[in-house]
C-alpha positions in Angstrom: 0.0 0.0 0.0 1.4 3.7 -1.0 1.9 6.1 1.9 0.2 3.8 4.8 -3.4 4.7 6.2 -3.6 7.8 9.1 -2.9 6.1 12.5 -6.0 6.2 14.8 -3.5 7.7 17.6 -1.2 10.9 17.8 2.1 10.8 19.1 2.7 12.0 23.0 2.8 15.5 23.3 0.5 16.6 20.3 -1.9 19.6 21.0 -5.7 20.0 20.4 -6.6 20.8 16.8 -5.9 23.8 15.4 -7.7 26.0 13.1 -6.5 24.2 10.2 -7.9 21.0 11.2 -11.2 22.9 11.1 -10.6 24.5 7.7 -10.0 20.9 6.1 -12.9 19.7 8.1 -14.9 22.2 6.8 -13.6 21.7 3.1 -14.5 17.6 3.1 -17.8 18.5 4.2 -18.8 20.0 0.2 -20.0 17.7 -1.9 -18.0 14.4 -3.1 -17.5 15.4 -6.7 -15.6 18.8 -5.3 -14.2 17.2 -2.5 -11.7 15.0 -4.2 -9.2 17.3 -5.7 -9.1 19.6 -3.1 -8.6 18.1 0.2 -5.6 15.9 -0.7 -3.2 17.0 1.7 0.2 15.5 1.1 1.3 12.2 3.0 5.5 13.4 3.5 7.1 16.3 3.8 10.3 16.9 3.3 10.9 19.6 6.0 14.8 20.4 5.0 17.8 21.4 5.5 18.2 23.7 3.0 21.6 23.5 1.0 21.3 19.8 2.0 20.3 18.1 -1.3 16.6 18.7 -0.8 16.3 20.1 -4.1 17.8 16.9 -5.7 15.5 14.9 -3.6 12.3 16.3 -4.6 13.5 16.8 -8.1 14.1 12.4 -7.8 10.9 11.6 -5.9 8.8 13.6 -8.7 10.1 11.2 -11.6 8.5 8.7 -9.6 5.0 7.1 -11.1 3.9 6.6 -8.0 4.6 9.7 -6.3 3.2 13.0 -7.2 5.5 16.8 -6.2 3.8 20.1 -6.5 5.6 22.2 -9.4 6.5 24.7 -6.7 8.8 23.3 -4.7 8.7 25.5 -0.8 4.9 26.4 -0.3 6.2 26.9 3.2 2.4 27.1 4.1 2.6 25.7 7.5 5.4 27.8 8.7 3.5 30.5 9.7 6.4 32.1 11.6 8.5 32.5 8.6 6.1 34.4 6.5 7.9 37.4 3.8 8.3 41.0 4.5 7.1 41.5 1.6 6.5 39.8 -2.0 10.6 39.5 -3.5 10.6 40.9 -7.0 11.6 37.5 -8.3 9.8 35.0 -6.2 6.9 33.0 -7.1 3.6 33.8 -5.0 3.4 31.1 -2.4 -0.3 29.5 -1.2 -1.9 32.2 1.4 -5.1 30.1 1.8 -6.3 26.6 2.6 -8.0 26.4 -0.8 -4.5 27.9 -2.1 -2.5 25.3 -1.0 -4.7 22.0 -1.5 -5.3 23.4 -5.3 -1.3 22.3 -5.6 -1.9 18.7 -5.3 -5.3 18.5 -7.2 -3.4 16.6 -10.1 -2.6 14.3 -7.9 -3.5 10.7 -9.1 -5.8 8.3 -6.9 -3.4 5.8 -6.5 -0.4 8.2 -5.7 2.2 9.3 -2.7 1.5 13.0 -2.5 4.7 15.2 -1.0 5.4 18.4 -1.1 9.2 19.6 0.2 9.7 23.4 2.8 13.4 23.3 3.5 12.7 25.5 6.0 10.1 23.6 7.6 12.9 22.3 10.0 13.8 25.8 11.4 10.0 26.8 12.0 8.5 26.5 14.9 4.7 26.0 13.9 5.5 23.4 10.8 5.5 20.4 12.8 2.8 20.5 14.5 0.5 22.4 12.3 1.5 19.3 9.4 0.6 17.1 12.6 -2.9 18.8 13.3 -4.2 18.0 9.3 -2.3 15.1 8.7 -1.3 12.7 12.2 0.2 10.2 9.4 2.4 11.9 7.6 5.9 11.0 7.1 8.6 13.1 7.6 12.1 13.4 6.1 15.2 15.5 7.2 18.2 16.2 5.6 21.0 17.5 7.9 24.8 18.4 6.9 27.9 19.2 8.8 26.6 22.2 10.5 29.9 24.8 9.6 29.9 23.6 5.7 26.3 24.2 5.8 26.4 27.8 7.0 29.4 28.3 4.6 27.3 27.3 1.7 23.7 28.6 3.0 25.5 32.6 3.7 26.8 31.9 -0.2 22.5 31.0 -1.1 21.2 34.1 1.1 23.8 36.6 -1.1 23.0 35.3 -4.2 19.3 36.0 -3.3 19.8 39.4 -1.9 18.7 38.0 1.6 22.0 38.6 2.7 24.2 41.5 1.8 27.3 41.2 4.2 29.7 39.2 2.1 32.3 38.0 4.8 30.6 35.2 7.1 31.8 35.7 10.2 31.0 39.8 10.5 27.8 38.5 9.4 27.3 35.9 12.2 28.2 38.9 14.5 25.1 40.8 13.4 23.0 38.5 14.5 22.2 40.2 17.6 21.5 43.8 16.3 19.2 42.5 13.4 16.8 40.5 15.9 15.8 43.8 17.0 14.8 44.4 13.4 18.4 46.5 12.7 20.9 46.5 9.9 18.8 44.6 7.7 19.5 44.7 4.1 16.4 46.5 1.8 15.6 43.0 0.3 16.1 40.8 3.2 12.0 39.2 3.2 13.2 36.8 5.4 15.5 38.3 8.3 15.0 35.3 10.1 17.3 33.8 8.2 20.2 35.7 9.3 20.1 34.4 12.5 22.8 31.8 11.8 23.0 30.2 14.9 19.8 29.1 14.8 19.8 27.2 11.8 22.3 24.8 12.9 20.3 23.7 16.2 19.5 20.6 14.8 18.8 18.3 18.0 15.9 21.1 18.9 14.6 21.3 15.1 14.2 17.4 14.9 12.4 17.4 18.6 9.5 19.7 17.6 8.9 17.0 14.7 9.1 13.9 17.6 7.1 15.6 19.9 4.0 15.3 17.3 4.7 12.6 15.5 6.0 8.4 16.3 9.9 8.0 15.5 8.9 5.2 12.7 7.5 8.3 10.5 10.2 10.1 10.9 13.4 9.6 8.5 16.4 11.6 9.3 18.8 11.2 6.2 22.4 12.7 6.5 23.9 14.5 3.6 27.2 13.3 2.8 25.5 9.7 2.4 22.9 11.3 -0.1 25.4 12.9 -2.0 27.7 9.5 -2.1 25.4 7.6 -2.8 22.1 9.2 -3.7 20.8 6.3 -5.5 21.1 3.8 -2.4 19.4 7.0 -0.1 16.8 7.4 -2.8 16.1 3.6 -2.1 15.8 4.3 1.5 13.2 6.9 1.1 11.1 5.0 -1.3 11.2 2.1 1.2 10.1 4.3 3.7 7.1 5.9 1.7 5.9 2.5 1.0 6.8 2.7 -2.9 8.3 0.6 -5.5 12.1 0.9 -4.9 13.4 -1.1 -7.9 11.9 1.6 -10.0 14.7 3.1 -11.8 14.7 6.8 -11.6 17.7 9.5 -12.9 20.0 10.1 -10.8 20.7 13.7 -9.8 23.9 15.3 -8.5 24.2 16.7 -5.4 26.6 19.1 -5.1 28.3 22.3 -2.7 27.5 25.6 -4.1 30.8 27.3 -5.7 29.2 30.6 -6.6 28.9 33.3 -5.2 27.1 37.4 -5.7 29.7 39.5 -7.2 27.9 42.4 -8.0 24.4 43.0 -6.6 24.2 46.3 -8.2 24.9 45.0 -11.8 22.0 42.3 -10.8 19.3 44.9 -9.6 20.5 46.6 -12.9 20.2 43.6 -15.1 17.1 42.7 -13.7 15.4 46.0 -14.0 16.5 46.4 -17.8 15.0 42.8 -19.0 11.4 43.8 -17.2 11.2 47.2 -18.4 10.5 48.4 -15.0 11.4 52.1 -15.2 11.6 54.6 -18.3 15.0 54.0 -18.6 15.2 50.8 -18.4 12.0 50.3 -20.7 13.5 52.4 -23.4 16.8 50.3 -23.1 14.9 47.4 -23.3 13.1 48.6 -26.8 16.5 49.3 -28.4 17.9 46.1 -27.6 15.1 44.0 -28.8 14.9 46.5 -31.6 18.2 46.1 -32.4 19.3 41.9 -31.7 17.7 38.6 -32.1 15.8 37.0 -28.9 18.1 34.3 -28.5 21.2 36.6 -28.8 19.9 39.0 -26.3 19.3 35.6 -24.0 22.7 34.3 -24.3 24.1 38.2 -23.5 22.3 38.8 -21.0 22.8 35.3 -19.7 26.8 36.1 -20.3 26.9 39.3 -18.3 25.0 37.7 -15.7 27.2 34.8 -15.1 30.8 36.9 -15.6 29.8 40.3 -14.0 27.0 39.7 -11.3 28.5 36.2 -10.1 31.7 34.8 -9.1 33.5 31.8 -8.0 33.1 32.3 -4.3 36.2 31.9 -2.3 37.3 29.0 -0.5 35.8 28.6 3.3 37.9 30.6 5.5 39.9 28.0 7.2 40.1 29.8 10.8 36.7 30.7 10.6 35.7 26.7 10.2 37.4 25.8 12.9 35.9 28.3 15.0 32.7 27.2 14.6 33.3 23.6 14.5 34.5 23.9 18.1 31.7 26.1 18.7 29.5 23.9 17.6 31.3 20.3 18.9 28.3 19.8 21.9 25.7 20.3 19.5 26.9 17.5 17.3 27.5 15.5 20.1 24.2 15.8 20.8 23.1 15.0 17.7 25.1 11.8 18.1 23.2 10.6 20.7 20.1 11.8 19.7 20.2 9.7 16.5 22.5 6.8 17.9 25.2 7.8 15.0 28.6 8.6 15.4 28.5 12.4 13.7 31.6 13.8 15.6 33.7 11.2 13.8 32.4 11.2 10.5 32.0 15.4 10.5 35.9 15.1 11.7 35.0 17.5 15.5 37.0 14.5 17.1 40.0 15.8 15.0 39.7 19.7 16.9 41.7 18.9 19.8 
């Protein structure tokens, strides 16, 4: 059977219904022929990391015929504390209603896994149990990563997105502090809760919320450098755990560390504004060049300037910084260790820092 059948108890610890578990209540009770597409609500979640190969997961699971994705990949519905500032000038509108969000699985066949994958369902702190409130079965998946190569390669993913603006890592670590209290944020951070580094690496924390809701035998907690080994034997893993056909033969995917970094956010805000036309400027510029070159010549320049002037190979980790937080970080993978009865201080190399 796909996806096993909800489980007629919740875990220890759960709370009383919240208002979603009304709002799908109150959506099954329309009629049958509207009720089926809208009130799937997905069977797993993959609830992160980010920067972790949760991309390439959801991007393996969706090849799968008996597993259905969403085409937007982070709905981030449930994590109702990290909501945007404000709509990012290149982000796709994510589901604001019930209605909004069940509408993303209504494709969905009969016979088929729905999952739906929020990277930064982990570091919310209403995902796991609103997800536990509308759906006590679901199955949960984790993907965590050496937690100093993780914030290494996540500051690299917030400059590229204009989240972050403070190119070195460790002066931005040290504004942590001042930007809680809503200071020094850059103009497009939507998301300053992400710049609270230290919180995304408290993994032991992140992973109770998720146990305090749901039974340990729907939980999967998956470790990156094994994915990104060996993604095919993790892959297998996963679809064992979802309850699918694990022989099917899907492609594989590689998972790799982010090299890049933002060179030039200027030139990018300038880029960007020239190819949508979204100031007289900019709209006359964009006449003259269509006027002037063939689309798929302006693509490719465009495309050229991008990649040469507006990003960069990013520089290697700084070496004493690593260290730094590796130590600073040695009891919380400890804990991890014991938490999920794996010896993470000796594969992550913190029994090497003396």
């Amino acid at each position: 059977m796909l996806c096993a059948p909800p489980r007629p108890t919740r875990a220890a610890g759960a709370v009383a219904p919240s208002p979603y578990t009304d709002a799908v209540r109150e959506t099954a009770e329309v009629g049958e022929e509207e009720r089926a597409p809208r009130t799937r609500i997905p069977d797993f979640f993959i609830v992160g990391l980010p920067k972790s190969g949760t991309t390439a997961l959801y991007e393996m699971l969706a090849l799968h015929p008996e597993i259905f994705m969403p085409a937007i990949k982070e709905p981030r519905y449930f994590a109702t504390d990290l909501r945007s500032r404000f709509q990012p000038a290149r982000g796709y509108r994510l589901p604001e209603t019930l209605d909004d969000y069940l509408s993303l699985f209504a494709d969905a066949g009969p016979e088929q896994c729905v999952g739906e994958a929020s990277a930064l369902y982990l570091l919310s702190h209403t995902a796991a149990r609103a997800i536990a409130d509308v759906q006590p079965a679901a199955r949960i998946i984790a993907i965590l990563r050496e937690p100093a190569s993780f914030l290494h390669s996540f500051h690299l993913q917030l400059l590229r997105s204009h989240v972050e603006t403070t190119k070195d890592l460790r002066r931005a670590i040290s504004l942590e502090t001042v930007r809680s209290e809503g200071k020094r944020l850059p103009r497009r951070s939507h998301l300053p809760q992400l710049l609270q580094y230290s919180q995304q690496v408290r993994y032991v924390e992140q992973l109770r919320r998720y146990r305090d809701v749901f039974p340990e035998e729907q939980m999967l907690v998956l470790i990156y450098d094994d994915f990104r080994r060996d993604n095919q034997a993790t892959l297998q893993t996963v679809l064992r755990f979802l309850g699918v056909d694990d022989e099917h033969q899907l492609e594989e995917i590689n998972v790799k560390q982010t090299t890049r970094t933002m060179r030039s956010p200027q030139l990018d805000d300038l880029l960007h504004s020239v190819s949508l036309g979204q100031s007289t400027v900019s709209r006359a510029t964009r006449a003259t060049v269509k006027a002037l070159t063939p689309a798929q010549l302006r693509k490719n320049a465009f495309r050229a300037v991008r990649l040469r002037g507006v990003y960069g190979d990013a520089p290697p980790p700084d070496s004493e910084l690593m260290t730094e937080l590796r130590r600073r970080l040695k009891p919380e993978v400890a804990a991890l260790s014991e938490y999920l009865d794996r010896d993470l201080v000796g594969l992550w190399g913190y029994d090497q820092l003396g």
